[in-house]
N, C-alpha and C positions, 0 to 999 in steps of 0.2 A: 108564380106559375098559375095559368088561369086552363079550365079543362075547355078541351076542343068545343064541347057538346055546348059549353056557352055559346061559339058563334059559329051554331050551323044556318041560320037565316040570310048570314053574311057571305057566306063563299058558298059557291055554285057545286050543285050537288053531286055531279062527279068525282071533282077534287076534292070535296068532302069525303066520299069513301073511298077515294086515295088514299088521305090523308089518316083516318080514322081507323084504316087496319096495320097504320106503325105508330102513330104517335097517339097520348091520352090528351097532353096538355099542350098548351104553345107557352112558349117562354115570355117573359115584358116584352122583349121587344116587335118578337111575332105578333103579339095578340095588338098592341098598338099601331103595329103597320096596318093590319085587318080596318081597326076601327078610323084610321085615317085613310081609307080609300086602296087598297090596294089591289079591293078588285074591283074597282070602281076607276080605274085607269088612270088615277091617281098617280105624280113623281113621289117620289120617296126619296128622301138621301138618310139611311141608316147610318150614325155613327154609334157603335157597341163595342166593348171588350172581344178579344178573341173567345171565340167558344161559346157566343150568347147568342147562336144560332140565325144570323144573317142569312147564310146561306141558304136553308130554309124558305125564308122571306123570296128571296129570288127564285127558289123553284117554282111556290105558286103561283109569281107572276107568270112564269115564264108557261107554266098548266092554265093559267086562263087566257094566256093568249092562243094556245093551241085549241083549248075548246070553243075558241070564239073563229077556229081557222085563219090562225097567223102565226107568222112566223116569231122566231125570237134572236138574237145575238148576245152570247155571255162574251166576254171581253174582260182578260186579265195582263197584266204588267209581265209575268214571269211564266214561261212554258211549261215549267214544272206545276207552277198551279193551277193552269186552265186546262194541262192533261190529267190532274187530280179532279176537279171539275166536271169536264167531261165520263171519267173513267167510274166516277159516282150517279152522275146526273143518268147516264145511260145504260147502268148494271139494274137502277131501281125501276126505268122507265123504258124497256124494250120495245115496246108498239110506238115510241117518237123516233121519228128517224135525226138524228143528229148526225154531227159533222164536228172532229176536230182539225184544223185550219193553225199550224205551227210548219208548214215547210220555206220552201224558198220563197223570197219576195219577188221573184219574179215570173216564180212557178201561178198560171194561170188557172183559178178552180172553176172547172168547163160543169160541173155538174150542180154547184152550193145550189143550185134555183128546187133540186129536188128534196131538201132537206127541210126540217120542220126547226130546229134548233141548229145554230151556228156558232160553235168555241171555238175563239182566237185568241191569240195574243193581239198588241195594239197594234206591232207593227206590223204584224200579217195580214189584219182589217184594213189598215190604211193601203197596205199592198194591193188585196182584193178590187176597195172601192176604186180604185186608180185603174186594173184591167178587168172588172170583171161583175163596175157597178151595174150594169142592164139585167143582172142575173138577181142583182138583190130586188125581192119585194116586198108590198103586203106585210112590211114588219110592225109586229104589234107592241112587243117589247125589250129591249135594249136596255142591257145588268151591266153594272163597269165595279168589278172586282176591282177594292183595292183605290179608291178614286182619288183618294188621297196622296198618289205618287205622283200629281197633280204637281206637285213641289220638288219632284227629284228631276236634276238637273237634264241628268239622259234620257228619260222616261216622258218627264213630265209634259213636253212640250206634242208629242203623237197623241198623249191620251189629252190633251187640252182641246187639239185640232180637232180629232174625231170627236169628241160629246159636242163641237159646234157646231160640225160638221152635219154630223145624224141628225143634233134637232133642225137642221134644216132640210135635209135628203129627208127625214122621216118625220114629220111634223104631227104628226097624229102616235106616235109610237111611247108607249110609257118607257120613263126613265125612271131605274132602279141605282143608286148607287150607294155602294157598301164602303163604309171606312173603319179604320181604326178610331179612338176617340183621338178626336181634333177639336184646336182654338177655335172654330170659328166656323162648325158646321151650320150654322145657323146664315151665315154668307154665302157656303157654298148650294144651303139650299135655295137661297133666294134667287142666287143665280141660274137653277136649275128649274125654276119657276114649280119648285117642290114641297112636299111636306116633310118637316122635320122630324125623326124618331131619334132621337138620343137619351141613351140608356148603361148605365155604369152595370147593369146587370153581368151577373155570372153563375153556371152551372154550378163549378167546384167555387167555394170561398177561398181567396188568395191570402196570403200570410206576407207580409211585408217586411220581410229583415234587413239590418246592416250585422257588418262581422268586421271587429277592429280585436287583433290582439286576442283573439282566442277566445273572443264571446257575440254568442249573437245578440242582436238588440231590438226589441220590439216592447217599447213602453218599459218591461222588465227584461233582465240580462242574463241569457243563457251559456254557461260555461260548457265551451268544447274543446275538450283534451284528448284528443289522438295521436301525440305524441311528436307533435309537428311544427315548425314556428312558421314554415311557408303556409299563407291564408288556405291556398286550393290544396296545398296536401291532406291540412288538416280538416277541413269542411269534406273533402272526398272521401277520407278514409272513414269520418264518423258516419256518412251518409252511407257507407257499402256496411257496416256492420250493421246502421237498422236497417237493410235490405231494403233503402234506395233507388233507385234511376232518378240520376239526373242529366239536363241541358248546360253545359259550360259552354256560356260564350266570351270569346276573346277577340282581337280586334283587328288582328291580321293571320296570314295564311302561316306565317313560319312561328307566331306564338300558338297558335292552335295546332299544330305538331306539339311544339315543346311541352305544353301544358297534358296534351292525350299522353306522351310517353312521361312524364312523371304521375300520373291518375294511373297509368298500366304499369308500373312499376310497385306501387301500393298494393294494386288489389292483383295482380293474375296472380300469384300464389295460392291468394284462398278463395278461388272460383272451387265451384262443388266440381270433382270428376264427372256428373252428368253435361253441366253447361260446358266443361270444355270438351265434351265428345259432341255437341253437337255444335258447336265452332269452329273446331275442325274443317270439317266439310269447307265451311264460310269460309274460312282463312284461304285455303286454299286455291277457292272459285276467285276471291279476289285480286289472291295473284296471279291467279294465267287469265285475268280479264283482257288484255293485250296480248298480241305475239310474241313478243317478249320484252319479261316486267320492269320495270324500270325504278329506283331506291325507292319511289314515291308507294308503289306498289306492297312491296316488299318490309318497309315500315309500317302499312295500314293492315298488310297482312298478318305481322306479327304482333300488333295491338290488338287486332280482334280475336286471337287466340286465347286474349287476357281480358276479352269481355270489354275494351274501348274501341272508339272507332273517331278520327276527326272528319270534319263536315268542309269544302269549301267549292270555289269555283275549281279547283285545279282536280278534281276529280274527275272523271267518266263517268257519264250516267249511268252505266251500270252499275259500277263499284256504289255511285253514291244512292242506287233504289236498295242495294242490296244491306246497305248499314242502316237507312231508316226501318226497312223488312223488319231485320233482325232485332232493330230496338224495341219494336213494336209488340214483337214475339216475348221480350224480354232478357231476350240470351245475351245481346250487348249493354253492359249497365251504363253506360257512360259515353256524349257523343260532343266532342268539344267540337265548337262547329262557329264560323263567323259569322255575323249579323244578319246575311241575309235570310239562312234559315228560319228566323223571325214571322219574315213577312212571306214564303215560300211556301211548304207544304204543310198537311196538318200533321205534328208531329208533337205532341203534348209528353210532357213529365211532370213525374211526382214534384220535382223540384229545379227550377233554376238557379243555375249560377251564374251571375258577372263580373266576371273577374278583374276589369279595370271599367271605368266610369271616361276613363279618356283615349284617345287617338289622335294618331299621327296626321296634323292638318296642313294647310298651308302656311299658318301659323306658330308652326311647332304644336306641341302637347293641347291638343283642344278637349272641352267638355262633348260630351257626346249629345242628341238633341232629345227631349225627354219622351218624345212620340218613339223616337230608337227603343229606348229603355223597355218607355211601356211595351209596345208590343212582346217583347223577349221577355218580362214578368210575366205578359200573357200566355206562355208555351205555358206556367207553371199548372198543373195540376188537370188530369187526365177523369172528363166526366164519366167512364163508366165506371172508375175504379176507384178515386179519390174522394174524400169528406172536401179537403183543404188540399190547397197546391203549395207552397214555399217560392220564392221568390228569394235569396240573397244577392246582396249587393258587398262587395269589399271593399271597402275601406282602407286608402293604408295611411291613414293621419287623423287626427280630431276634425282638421279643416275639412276632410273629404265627409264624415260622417256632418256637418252641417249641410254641404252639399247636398248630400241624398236625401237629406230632410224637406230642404226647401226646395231644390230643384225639381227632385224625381218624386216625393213622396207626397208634399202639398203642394208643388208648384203645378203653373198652369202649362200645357199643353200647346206647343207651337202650333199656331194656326199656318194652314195649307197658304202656300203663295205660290203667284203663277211665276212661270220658266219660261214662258212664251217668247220674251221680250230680246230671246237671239238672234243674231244676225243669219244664222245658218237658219234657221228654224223659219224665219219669215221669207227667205228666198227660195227654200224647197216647197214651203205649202203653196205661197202666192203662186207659182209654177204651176204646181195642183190644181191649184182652183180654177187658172186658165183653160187646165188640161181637162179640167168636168165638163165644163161648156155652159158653167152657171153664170161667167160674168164674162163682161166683153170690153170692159175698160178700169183705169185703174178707182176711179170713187165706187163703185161698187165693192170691189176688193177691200176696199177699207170700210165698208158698210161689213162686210163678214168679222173682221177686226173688230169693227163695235162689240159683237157679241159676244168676244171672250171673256174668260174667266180675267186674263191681263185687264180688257178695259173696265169690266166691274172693277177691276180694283186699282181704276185710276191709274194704270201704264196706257202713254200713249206711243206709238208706235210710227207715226204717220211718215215721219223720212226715212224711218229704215222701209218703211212700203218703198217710197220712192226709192229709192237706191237699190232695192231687188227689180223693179222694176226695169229700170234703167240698164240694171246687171244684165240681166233677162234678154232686151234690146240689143244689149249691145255684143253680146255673145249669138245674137241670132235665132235665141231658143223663143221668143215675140218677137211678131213683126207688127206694127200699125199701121191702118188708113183711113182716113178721113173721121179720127176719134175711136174706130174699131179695134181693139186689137184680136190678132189669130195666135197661132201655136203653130209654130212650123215642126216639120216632121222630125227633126232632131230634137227639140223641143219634146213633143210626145214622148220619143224612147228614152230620154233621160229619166220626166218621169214615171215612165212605167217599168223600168229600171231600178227605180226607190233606191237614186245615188243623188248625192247634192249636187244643184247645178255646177258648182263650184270645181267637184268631181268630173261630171261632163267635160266642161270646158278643160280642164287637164286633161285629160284623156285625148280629146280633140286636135289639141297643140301636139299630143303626144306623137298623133298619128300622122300628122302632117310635116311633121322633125322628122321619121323615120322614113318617110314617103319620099326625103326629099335627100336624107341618108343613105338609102338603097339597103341599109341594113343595121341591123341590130343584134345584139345576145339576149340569152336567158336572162340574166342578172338583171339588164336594163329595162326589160318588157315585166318582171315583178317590181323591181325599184318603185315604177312609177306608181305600183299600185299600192304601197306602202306611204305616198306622197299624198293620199288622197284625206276631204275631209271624214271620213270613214272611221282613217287608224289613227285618229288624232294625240294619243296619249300611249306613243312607245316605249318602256321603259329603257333608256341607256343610265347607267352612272356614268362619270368623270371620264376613268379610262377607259373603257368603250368607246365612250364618244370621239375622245382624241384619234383612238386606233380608227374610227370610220373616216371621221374627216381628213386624216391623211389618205385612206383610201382613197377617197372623192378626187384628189387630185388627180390619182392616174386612169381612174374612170371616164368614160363618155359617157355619161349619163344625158337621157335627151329629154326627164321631167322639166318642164318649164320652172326657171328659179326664179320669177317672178311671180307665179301663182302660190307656191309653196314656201312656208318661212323655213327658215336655215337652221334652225336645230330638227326642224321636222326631216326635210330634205338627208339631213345628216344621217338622223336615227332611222329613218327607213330604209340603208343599208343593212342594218343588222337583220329587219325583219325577211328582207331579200334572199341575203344570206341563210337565215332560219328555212325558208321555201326552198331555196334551190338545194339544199342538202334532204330537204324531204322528196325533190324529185330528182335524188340522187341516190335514192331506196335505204336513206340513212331513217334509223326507226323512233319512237316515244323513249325511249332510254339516250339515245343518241343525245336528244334535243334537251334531256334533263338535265342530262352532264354537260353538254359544251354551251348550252344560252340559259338555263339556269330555268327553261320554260316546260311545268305541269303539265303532266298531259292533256289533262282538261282545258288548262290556260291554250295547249298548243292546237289541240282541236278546236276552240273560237275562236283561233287569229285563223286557221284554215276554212272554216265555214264562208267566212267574210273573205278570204282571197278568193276564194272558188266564182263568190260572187261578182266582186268585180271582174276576174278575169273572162268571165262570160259577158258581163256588162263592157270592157274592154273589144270584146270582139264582137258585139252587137252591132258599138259603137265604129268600129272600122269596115264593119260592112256596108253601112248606111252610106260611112264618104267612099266604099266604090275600092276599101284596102284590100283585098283580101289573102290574107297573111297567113303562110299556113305555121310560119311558126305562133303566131299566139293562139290559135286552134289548137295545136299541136300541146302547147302549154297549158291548154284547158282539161287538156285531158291528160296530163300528165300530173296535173295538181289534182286531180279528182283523182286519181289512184294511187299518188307518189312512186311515179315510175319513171326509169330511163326512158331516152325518147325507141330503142332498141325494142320494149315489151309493147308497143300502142298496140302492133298489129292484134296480140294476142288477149288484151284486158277486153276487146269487143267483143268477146264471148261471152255471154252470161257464165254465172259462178267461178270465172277466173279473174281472180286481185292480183295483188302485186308479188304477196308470196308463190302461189301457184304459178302466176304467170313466168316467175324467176327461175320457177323449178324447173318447169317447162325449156326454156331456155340453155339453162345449163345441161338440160338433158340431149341438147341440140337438137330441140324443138322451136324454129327460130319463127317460122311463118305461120299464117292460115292455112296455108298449103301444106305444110309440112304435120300439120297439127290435125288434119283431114286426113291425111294417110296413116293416121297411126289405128293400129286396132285397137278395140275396146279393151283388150288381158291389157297392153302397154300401155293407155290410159289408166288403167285402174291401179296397175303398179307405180303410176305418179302422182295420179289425184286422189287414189280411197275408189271403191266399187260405186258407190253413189256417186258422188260426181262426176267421173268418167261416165258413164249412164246418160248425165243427162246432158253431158259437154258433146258425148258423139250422137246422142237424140237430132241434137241443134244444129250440128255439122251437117248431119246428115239430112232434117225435117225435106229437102226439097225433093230429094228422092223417095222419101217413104211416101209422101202424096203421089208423085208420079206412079210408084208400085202397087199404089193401092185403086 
């Protein structure tokens, strides 16, 4: 730790007594970004341990780009962590006007030009730049939270585009980029035309253990006897008698249940009467988080009455702010929670646990990748409160305890590699790049190509260029003349749409089969949308699949089975089926029991239909369709309603429940719903809604009266 007051000559005097009335000292790695240029407009590429204050690093940049009047762009992988981000960056610095940027990708932001800071995710930036680059300017500095998912398969390939993007949209703009420790930062700075800060530095000192058999092992061997021969009964139970929190992570969603309700079988007995009176409360809010709760509910709620809580995708954002809340507080001791937590919010314990070293691959039983590991060692140990953090790994054999030795504990650190090199990924951007109006033929487009992170590292690409291009042509989204090529207007809305071309052209076929059918079903106008490259990884087992594919026989379906493969084709019935009972006002408990789908799982396969089904009928209005059933279905999947309630979900504050109440009250129309007085409103909505349901009924009169 080096004190501030050493480098007040260095950073510009504002930010200096910024900075000076929170913090004394800067950490290794702050104080080395300083002295390598950082406000000197300097790139940086920081790679540090969790909690070695990065973050930090990026806000000065991002205060000396605003006192030099420029704007800035933070840019993170996961919404949860660029709305932690912002929700910090803007509580500490209220005279910046900021902007968090996480809605639809289609949704247009008409106002980012009046913002001084702009937090995104990637895919919402690369949405932006696509409708709404004239608004971007003047940017000084651009942060890429997290740069190192550079390598993940889904991820990797938007945040590859955009940093190559920007340094050529922003050419004068510092690059900040933050990672976990990686193989081979020292490549990704050079690619970044950066300076390197890499630093093993840490606030709390980490403690590195294995646990085989009932003792931990660090150089010397500590005996833990709780009474248990299961690894995580026994490491949990000793951990809650020295009054403990810890992080348990496991490797899927149904062991991370199993494991929370054996941890809350342990200890809810000997919670103090204080923590479960104010859990309570908690338990309770988590199960009427939905209309009504569904087992998923109903199990997380009886965990945290016992002071556990698990962590996954299949939660609801609310349930899952309100379990990190409470850890935070201290009231939940224990939060078994999947991988991603990791790399997501900041959520620090006394101690981690990981309870298996392997997962289920394409390979069967794979080692997990040691950047994984690391990170989740790095939740261990909480800097305001902790000397030491704990870190256990378990063990369940002598061979896994050499594993931990040399893979996780002195082995080397996988180096980032690029994702670029997919066939989808290079027909969506090349699309893009058309769509900017930066290049007009295709050797230019592959001059953009040279300067990925791909060709730094020796991936060459140059047919699958040609072959998107080609794609492109011949689907009609490019046209060329005389060596020029244009963007035809379908072309543009695909992508400003941010769907794969691939998508488009389905879609397009879709709507020219129906055009020429005179008619179609619900089933068939979702199907297709489940065919797309979108939903590419449906979960069917065995006999699902069999049950679907017999369906398909008696099906019309008018998906093109030439654009789409045949187990996709197949498995996008179920997801059909999944939609058309949510706009059969069947509910999140529904979906739990008959498709086996979380409600959190079921709310992002719904996010993503809403999207294309709007992209869907974007697309059918352009060729001239205009269809009111998939209208009709857009707004039926945006509230999961019969098609009986549309008339009445068009009022503000009425959804799907209300609207049903309404209904059965034999309140079936506008009209009907207009003549009701405000007493018989209130006796179906509540005094406040009816209030503000007959405001709105009525607003055209009260102006005329007035």
């Amino acid at each position: 730790m080096e004190n501030l007051s050493d480098f007040k000559e260095q950073i510009p005097e504002e930010i200096y007594r910024n900075l000076s009335g929170r913090i004394e000292f800067l950490m290794p790695p702050q104080a080395e970004a300083v002295r390598k240029g950082l406000f000197s407009n300097k790139n940086l590429v920081i790679s540090a341990p969790t909690a070695s204050g990065k973050t930090l690093i990026a806000e000065m940049a991002i205060l000396n780009a605003f006192s030099s009047g420029k704007k800035s762009i933070y840019l993170a992988p996961l919404r949860a962590l660029i709305s932690e981000k912002y929700e910090e960056f803007s509580k500490e610095h209220g005279n910046i006007k900021s902007l968090l940027s996480i809605g639809d990708f289609n949704e247009k932001d008409y106002n980012i030009d009046r913002y001084d800071v702009i937090f995104a995710s990637t895919e919402k930036f690369d949405s932006i730049i696509r409708n709404s680059l004239h608004r971007i300017g003047n940017v000084g500095c651009i942060v890429y939270d997290e740069v190192h998912m550079l390598s993940d398969i889904g991820r990797g390939p938007t945040l590859e585009f955009l940093i190559t993007l920007n340094r050529l949209l922003f050419p004068d703009a510092q690059t900040i980029g933050l990672s976990a420790t990686i193989g081979n930062a020292d490549e990704l700075a050079e690619w970044l035309s950066a300076e390197l800060v890499k630093s093993d530095f840490r606030p709390v000192k980490l403690s590195r253990k294995k646990y085989l058999e009932g003792k931990l092992i660090n150089g010397k061997e500590e005996k833990i006897n709780s009474g248990y021969d299961d690894p995580l009964s026994n490491i949990a139970a000793w951990l809650f008698k020295n009054g403990k929190q810890a992080l348990v992570f496991s490797q899927n969603k149904r062991s991370v249940v199993a494991n929370a309700k054996t941890i809350s079988a342990l200890i809810g007995g000997r919670l103090s009467a204080e923590d479960r009176g104010k859990l309570l409360p908690v338990s309770k809010e988590i199960l009427h988080v939905l209309d009504r709760p569904t087992s998923q509910c109903e199990i997380l709620s009886e965990l945290v009455k016992n002071g556990v809580a698990f962590h996954h995708a299949g939660l609801v954002n609310r349930q899952r702010k309100m379990v990190e809340e409470n850890f935070k507080k201290g009231l939940i001791k224990f939060i078994v929670a999947t991988p991603t937590l990791s790399m997501g919010v900041n959520l620090p314990a006394n101690t981690v646990i990981i309870n298996s070293i392997r997962r289920y691959g394409d390979y069967g039983m794979e080692l997990l990748p040691a950047i994984e590991i690391e990170q989740m060692m790095g939740r261990a140990g909480r800097p305001k409160y902790d000397r030491e953090g704990t870190a256990i790994i378990v063990a369940r054999n002598e061979g896994e305890l050499e594993i931990i030795d040399e893979k996780y504990f002195s082995g080397q650190i996988e180096p980032v590699t690029s994702k670029f090199n997919s066939e989808i990924a290079i027909r969506k951007y090349t699309l893009n790049l058309f769509c900017l109006g930066i290049y007009n033929n295709e050797d230019r487009i592959s001059d953009f190509f040279d300067e990925t992170f791909m060709k730094f590292s020796g991936i060459d690409v140059y047919d699958k260029i040609d072959d998107a291009v080609s794609f492109l042509k011949e689907n009609n989204f490019l046209t060329e003349e005389a060596g020029r090529i244009s963007v035809s207007r379908m072309g543009k809305l695909v992508n400003s749409l941010y769907i794969d071309p691939l998508t488009g052209s389905l879609f397009i076929k879709f709507i020219e089969k129906i055009k020429k059918k005179g008619n179609t079903d619900e089933l068939d106008i979702l199907h297709v949308l489940f065919c797309s490259e979108e939903f590419r990884n449906i979960r069917t087992n065995q006999k699902e699949f069999q049950k679907y594919e017999e369906e398909s026989y008696e099906l019309d379906l008018s998906a093109d089975e030439n654009i789409v493969d045949y187990d996709r084709f197949i498995s996008a019935i179920k997801l059909a089926h999944v939609m058309q009972d949510w706009i059969s006002e069947k509910g999140e408990k529904y979906m739990e029991e008959e498709y086996s789908l979380l409600p959190g799982e079921f709310y992002n396969i719904l996010e993503n239909t809403k999207w294309l089904i709007y992209s869907l009928k974007e697309i059918s209005r352009v060729l001239g369709l205009r269809r009111r059933d998939i209208t009709e279905m857009e707004i039926r999947l945006r509230n999961g309603i019969k098609q009986e309630l549309i008339p009445l979900v068009s009022v503000p504050e009425i959804g799907r429940v209300r609207a049903r109440k309404l209904y059965t009250a034999g309140i079936t129309s506008l009209k009907a719903l207009k003549e009701q007085g405000i007493e018989r409103l209130a006796a179906l909505l509540g005094r406040g809604t009816a209030q503000k349901v007959y405001a709105y009924l009525h607003k055209n009169e009260n102006t005329l009266q007035g």
